[in-house]
Gaussian input, Z-matrix of N, CA and C with variables (Angstrom, degrees):
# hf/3-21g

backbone

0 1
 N
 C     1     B1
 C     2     B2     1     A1
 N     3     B3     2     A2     1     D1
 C     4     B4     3     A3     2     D2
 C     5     B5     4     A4     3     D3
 N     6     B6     5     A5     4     D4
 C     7     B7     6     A6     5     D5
 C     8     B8     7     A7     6     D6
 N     9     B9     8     A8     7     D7
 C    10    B10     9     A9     8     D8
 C    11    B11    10    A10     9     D9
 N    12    B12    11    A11    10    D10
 C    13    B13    12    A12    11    D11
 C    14    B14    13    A13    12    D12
 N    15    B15    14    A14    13    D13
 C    16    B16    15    A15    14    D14
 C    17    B17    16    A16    15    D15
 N    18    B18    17    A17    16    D16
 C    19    B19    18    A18    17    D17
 C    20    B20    19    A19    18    D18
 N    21    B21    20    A20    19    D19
 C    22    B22    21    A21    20    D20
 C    23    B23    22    A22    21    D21
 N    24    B24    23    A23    22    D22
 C    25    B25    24    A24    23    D23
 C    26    B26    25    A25    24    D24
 N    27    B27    26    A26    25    D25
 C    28    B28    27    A27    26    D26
 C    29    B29    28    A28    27    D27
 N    30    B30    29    A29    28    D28
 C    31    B31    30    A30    29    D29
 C    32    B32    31    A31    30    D30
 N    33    B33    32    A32    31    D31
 C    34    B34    33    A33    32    D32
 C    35    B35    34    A34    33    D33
 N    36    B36    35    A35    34    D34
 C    37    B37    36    A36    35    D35
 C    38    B38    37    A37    36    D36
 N    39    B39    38    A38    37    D37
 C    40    B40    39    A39    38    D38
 C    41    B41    40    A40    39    D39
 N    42    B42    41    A41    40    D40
 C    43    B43    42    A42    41    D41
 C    44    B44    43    A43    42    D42
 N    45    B45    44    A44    43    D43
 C    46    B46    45    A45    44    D44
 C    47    B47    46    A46    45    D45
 N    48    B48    47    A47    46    D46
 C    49    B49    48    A48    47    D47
 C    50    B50    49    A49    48    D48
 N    51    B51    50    A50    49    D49
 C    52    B52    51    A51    50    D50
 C    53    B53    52    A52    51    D51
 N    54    B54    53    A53    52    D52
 C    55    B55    54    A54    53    D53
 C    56    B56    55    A55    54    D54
 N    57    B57    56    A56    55    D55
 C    58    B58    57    A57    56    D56
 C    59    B59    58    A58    57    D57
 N    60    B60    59    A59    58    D58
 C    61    B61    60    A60    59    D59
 C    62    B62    61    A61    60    D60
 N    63    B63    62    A62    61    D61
 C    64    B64    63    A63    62    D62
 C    65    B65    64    A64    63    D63
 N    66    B66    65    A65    64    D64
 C    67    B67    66    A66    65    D65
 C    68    B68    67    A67    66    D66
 N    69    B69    68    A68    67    D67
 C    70    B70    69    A69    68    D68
 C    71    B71    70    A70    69    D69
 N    72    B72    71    A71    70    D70
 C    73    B73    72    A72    71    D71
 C    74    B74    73    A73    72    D72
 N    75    B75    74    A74    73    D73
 C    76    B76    75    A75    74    D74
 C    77    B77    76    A76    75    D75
 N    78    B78    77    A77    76    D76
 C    79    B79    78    A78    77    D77
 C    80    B80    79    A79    78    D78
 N    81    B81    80    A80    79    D79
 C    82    B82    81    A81    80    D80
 C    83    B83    82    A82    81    D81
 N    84    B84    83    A83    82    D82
 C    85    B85    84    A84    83    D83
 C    86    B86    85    A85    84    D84
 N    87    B87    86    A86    85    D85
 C    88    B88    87    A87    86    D86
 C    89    B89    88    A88    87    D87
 N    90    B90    89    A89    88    D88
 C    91    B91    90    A90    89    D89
 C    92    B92    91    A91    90    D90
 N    93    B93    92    A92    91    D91
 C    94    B94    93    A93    92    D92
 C    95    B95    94    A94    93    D93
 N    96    B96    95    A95    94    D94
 C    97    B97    96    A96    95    D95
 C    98    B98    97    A97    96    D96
 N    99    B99    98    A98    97    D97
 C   100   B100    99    A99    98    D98
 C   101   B101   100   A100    99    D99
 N   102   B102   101   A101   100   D100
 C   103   B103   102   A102   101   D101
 C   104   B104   103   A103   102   D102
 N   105   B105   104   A104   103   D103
 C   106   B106   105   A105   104   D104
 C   107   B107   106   A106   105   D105
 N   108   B108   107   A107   106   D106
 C   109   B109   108   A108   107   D107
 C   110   B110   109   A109   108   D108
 N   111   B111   110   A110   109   D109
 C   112   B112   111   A111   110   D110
 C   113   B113   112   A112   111   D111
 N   114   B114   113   A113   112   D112
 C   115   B115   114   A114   113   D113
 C   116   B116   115   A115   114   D114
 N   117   B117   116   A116   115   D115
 C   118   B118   117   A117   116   D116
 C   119   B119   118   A118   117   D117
 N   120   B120   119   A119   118   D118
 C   121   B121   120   A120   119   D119
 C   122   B122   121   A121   120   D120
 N   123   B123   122   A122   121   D121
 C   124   B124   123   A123   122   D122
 C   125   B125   124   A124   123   D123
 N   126   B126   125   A125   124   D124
 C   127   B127   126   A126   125   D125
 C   128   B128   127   A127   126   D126
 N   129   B129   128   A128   127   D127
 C   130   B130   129   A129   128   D128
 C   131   B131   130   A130   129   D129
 N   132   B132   131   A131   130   D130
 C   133   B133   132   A132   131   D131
 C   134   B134   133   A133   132   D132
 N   135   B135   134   A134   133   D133
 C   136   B136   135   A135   134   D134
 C   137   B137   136   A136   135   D135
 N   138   B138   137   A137   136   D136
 C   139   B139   138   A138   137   D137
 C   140   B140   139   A139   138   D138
 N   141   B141   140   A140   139   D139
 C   142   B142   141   A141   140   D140
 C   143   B143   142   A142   141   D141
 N   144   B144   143   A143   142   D142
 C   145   B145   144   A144   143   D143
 C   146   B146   145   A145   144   D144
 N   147   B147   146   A146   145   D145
 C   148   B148   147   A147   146   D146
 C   149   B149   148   A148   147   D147
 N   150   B150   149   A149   148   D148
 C   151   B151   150   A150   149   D149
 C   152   B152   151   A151   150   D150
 N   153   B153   152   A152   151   D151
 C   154   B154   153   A153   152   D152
 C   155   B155   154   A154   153   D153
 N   156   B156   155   A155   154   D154
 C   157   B157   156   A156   155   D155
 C   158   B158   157   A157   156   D156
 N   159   B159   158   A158   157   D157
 C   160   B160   159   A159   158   D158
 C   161   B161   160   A160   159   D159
 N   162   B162   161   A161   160   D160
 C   163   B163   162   A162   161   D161
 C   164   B164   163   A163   162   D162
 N   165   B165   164   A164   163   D163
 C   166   B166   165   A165   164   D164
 C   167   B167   166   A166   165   D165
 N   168   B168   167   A167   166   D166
 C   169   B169   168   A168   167   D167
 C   170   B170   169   A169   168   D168
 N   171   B171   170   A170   169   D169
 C   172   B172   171   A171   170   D170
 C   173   B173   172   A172   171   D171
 N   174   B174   173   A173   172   D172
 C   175   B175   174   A174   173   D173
 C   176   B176   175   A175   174   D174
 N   177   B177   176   A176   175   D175
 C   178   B178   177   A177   176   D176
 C   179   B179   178   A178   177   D177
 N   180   B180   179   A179   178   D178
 C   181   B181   180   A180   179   D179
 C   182   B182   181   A181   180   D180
 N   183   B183   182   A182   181   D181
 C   184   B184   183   A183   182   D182
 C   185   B185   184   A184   183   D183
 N   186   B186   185   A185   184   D184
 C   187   B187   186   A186   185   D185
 C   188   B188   187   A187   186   D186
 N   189   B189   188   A188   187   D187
 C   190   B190   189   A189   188   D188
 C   191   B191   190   A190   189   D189
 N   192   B192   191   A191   190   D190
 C   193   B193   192   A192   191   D191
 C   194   B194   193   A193   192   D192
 N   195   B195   194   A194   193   D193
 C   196   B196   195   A195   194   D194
 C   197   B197   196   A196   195   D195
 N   198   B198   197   A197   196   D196
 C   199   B199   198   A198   197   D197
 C   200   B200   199   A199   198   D198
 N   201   B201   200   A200   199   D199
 C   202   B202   201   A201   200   D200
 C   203   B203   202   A202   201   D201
 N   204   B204   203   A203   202   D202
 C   205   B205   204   A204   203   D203
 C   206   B206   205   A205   204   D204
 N   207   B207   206   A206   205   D205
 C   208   B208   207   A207   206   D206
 C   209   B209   208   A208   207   D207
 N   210   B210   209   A209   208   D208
 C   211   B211   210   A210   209   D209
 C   212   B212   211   A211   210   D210
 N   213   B213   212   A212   211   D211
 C   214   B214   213   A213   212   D212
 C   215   B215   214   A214   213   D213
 N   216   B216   215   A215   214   D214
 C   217   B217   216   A216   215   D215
 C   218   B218   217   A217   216   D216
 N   219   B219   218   A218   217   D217
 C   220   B220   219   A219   218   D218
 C   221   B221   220   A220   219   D219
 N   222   B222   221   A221   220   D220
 C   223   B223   222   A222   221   D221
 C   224   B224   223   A223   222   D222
 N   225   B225   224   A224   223   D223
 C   226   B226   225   A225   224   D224
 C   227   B227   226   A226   225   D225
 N   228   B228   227   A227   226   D226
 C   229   B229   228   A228   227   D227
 C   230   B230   229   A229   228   D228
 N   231   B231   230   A230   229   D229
 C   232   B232   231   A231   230   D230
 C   233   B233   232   A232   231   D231
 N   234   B234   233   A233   232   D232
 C   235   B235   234   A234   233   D233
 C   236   B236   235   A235   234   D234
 N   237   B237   236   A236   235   D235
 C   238   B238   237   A237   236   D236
 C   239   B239   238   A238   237   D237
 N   240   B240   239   A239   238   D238
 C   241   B241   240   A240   239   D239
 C   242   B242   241   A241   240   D240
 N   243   B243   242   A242   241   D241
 C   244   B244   243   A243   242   D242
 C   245   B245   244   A244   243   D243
 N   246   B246   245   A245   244   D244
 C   247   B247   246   A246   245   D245
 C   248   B248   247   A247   246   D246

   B1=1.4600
   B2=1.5199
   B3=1.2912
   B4=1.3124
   B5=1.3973
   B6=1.7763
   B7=1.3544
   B8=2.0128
   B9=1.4186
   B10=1.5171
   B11=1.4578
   B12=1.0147
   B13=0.8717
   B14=1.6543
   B15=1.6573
   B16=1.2711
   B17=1.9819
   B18=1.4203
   B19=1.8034
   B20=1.1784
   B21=1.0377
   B22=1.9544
   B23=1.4211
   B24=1.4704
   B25=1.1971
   B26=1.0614
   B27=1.5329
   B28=1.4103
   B29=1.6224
   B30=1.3920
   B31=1.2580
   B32=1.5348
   B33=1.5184
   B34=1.5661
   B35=1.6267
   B36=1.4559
   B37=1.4478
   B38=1.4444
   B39=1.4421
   B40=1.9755
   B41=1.5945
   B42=1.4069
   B43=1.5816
   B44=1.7212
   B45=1.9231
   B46=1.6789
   B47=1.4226
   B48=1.3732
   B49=1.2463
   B50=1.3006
   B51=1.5076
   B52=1.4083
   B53=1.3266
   B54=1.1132
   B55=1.6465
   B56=2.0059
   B57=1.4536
   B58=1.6726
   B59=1.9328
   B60=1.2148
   B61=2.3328
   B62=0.7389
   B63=1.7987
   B64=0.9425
   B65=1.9127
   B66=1.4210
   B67=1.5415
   B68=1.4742
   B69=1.0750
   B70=1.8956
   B71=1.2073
   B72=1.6862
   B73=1.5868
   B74=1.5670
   B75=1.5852
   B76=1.7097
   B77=1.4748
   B78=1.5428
   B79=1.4291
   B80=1.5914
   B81=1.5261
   B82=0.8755
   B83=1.5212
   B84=1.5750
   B85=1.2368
   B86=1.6957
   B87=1.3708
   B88=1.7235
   B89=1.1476
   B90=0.9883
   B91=1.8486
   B92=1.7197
   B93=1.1838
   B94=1.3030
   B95=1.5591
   B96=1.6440
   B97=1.5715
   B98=1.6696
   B99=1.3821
   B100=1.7992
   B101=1.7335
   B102=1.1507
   B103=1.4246
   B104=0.7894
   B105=1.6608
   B106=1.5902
   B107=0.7304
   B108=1.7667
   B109=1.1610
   B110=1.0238
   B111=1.0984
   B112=1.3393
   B113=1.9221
   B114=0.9135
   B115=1.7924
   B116=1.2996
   B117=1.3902
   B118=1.3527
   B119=1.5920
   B120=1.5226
   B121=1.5458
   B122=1.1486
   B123=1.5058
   B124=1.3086
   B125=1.6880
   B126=1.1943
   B127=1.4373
   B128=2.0253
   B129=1.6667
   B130=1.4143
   B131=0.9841
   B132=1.4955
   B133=1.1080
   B134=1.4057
   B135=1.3489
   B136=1.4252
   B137=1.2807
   B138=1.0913
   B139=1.2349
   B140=1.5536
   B141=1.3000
   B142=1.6604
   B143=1.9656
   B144=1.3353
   B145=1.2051
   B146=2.0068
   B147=1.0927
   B148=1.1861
   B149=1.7350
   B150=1.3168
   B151=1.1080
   B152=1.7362
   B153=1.2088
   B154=1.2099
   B155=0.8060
   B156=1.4749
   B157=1.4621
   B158=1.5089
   B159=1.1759
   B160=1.9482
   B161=1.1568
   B162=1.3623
   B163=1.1997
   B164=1.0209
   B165=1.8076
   B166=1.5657
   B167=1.2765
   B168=1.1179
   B169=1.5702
   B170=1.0508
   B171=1.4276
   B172=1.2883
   B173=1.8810
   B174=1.2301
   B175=1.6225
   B176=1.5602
   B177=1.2478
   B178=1.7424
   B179=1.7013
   B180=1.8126
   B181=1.1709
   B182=1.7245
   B183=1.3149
   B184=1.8818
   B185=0.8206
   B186=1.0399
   B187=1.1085
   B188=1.6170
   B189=1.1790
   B190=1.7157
   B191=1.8007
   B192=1.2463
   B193=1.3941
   B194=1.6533
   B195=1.3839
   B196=1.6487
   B197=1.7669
   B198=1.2771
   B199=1.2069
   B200=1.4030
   B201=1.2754
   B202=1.4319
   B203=1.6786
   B204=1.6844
   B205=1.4285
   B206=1.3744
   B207=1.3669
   B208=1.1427
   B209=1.2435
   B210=1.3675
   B211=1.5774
   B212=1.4899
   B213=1.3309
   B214=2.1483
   B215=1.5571
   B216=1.8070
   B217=1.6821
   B218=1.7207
   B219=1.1959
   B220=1.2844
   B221=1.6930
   B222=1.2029
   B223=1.5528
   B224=1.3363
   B225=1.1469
   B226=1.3423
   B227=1.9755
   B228=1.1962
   B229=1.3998
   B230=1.7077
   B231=1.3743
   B232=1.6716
   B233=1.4697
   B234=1.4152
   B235=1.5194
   B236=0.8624
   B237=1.3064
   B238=1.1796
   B239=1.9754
   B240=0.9116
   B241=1.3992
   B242=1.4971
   B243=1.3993
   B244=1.7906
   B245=1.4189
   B246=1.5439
   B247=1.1542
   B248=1.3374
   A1=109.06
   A2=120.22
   A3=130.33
   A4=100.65
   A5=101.65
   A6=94.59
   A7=136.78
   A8=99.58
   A9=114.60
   A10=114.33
   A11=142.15
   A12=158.57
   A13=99.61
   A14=99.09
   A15=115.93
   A16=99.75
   A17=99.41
   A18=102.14
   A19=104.53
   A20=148.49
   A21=144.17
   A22=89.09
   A23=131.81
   A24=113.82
   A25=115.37
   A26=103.88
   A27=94.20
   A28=146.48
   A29=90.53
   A30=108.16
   A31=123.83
   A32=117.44
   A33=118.38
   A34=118.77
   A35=122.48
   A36=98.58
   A37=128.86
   A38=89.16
   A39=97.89
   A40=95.64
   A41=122.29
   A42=101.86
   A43=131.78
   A44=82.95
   A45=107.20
   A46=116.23
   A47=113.17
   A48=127.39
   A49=138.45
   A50=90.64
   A51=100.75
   A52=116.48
   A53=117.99
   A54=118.74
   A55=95.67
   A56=108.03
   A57=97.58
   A58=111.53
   A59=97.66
   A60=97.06
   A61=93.62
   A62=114.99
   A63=118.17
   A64=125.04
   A65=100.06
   A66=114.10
   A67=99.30
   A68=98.95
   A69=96.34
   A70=115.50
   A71=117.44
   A72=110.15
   A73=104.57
   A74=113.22
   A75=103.77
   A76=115.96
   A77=124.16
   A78=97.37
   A79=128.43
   A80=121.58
   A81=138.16
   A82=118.18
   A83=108.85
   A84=123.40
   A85=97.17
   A86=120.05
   A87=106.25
   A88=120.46
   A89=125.06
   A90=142.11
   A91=115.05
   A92=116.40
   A93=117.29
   A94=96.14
   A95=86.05
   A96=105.11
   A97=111.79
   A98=89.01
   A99=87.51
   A100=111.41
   A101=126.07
   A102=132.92
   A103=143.97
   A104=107.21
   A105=144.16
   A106=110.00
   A107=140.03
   A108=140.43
   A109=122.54
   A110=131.29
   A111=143.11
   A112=106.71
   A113=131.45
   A114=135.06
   A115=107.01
   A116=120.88
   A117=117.72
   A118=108.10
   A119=102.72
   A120=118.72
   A121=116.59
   A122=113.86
   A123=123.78
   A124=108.12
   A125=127.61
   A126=136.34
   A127=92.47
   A128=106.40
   A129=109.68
   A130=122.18
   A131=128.20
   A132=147.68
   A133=138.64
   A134=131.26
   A135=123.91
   A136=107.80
   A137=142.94
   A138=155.01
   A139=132.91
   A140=97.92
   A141=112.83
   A142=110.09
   A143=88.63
   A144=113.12
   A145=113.39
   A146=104.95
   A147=129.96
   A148=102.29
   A149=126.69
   A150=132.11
   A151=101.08
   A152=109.71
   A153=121.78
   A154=119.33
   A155=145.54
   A156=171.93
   A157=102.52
   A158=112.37
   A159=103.49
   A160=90.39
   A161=170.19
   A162=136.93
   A163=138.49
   A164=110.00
   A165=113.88
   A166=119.82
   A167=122.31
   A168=116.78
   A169=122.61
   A170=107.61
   A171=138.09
   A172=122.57
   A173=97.59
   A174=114.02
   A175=113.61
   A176=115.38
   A177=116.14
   A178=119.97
   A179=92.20
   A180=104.10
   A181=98.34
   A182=113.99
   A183=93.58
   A184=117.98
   A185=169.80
   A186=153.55
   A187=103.59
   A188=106.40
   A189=92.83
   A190=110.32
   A191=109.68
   A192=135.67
   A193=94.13
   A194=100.71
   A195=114.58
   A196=84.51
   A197=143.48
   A198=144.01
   A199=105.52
   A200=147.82
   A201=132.60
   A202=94.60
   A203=98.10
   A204=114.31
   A205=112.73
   A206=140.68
   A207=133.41
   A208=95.89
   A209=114.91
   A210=118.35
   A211=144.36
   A212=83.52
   A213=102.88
   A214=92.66
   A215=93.84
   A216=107.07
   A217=107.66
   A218=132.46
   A219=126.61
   A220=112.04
   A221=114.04
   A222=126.32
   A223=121.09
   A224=114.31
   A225=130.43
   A226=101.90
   A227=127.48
   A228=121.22
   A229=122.08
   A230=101.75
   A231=113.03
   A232=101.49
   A233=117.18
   A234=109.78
   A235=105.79
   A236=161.19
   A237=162.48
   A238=94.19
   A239=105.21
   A240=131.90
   A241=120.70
   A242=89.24
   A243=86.38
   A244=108.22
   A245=121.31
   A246=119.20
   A247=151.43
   D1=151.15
   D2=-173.69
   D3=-74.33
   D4=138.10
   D5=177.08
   D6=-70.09
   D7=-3.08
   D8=153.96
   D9=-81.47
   D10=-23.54
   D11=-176.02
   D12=-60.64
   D13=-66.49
   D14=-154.05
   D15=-69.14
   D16=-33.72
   D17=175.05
   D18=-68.95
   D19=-7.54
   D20=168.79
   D21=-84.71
   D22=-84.80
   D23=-170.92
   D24=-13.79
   D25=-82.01
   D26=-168.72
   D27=-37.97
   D28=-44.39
   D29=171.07
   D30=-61.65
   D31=-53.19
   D32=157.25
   D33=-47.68
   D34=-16.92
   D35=162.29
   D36=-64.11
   D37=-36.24
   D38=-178.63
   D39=-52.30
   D40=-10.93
   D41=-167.61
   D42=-123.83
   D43=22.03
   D44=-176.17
   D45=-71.79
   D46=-49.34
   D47=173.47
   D48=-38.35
   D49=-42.39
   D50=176.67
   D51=-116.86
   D52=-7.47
   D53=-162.43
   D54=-129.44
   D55=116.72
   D56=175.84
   D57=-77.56
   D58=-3.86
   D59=164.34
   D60=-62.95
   D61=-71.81
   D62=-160.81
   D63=-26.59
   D64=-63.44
   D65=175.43
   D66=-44.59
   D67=-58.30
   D68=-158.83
   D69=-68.17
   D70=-18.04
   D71=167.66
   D72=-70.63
   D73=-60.74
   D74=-179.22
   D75=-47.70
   D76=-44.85
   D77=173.96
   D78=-59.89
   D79=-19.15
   D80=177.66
   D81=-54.55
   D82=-57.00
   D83=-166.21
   D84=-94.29
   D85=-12.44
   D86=160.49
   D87=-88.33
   D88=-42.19
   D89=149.72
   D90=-11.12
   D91=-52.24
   D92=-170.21
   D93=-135.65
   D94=169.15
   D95=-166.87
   D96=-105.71
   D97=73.48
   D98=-175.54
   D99=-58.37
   D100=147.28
   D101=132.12
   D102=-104.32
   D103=80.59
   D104=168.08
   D105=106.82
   D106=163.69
   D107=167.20
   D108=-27.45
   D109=-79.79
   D110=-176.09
   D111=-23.59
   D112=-72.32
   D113=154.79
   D114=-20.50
   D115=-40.53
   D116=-165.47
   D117=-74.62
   D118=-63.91
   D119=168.23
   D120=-20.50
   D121=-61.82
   D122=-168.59
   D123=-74.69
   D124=-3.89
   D125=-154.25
   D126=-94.97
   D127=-44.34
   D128=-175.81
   D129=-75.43
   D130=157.83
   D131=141.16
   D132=-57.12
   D133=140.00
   D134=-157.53
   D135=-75.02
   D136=14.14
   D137=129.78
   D138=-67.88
   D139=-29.91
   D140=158.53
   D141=-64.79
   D142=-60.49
   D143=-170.74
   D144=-43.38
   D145=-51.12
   D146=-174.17
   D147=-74.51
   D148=-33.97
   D149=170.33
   D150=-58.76
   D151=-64.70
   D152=179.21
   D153=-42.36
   D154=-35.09
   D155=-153.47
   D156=-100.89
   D157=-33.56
   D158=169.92
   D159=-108.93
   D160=41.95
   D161=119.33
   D162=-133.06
   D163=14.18
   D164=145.52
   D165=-56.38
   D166=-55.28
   D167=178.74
   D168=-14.72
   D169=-88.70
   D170=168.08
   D171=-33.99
   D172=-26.54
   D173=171.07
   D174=-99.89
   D175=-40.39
   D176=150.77
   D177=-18.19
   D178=-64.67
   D179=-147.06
   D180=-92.21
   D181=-25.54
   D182=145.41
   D183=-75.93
   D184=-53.75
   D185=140.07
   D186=17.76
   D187=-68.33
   D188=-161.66
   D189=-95.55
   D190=14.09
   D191=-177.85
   D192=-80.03
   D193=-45.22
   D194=-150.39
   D195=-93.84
   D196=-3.08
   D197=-171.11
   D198=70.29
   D199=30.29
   D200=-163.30
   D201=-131.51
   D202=77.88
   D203=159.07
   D204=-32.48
   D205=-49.18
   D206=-129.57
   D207=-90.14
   D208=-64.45
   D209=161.47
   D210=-41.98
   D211=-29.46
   D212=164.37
   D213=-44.18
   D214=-67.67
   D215=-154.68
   D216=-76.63
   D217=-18.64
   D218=164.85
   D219=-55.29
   D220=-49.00
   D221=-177.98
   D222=-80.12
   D223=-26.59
   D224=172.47
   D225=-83.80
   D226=-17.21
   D227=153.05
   D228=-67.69
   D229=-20.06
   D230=-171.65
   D231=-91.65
   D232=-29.19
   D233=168.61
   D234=-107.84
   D235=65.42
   D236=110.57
   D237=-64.93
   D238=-65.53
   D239=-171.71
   D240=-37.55
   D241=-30.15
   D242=-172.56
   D243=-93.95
   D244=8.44
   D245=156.97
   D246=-65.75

C-alpha cells in the first residue's frame, strides 16, 4: 500500500467506531488495491468525500502539532484531491 495511503488508514480507524463512513471508507480503501491516491479519490462518493473534508484538517493539523511534517504533507496530498 502506498505510503499515503497507509496514513489515511490509519487515521480512518480512529473513525470506525463511531462514524459508519468512516467504516465504509476503511473497508473501502483495505478492500482494494489502490495505486495511489489519486484511484482512491476517484473510488468515493460525495459523501465519502465530504467526510473526508471535515476530518483531514483537523488530522493535518496534529499532525503538525505533533511535528511530523511528513504526515501533514502525505494527508494534505489526499485533501488537496478531493477537490
Amino acid at each position: 500500500m502506498d505510503k499515503t495511503l497507509g496514513y489515511l488508514r490509519e487515521i480512518l480507524s480512529n473513525y470506525t467506531d463511531q462514524y459508519d463512513i468512516g467504516k465504509r471508507i476503511y473497508k473501502k480503501l483495505v478492500g482494494h488495491n489502490f495505486h495511489g491516491e489519486g484511484a482512491f479519490v476517484k473510488a468515493l462518493d460525495q459523501e465519502e468525500i465530504d467526510f473526508l473534508d471535515r476530518i483531514l484538517p483537523d488530522e493535518i493539523n496534529y499532525a503538525k502539532e505533533e511535528q511530523d511534517s511528513e504526515r501533514a504533507r502525505q494527508l494534505n496530498e489526499v485533501y488537496e484531491l478531493l477537490f
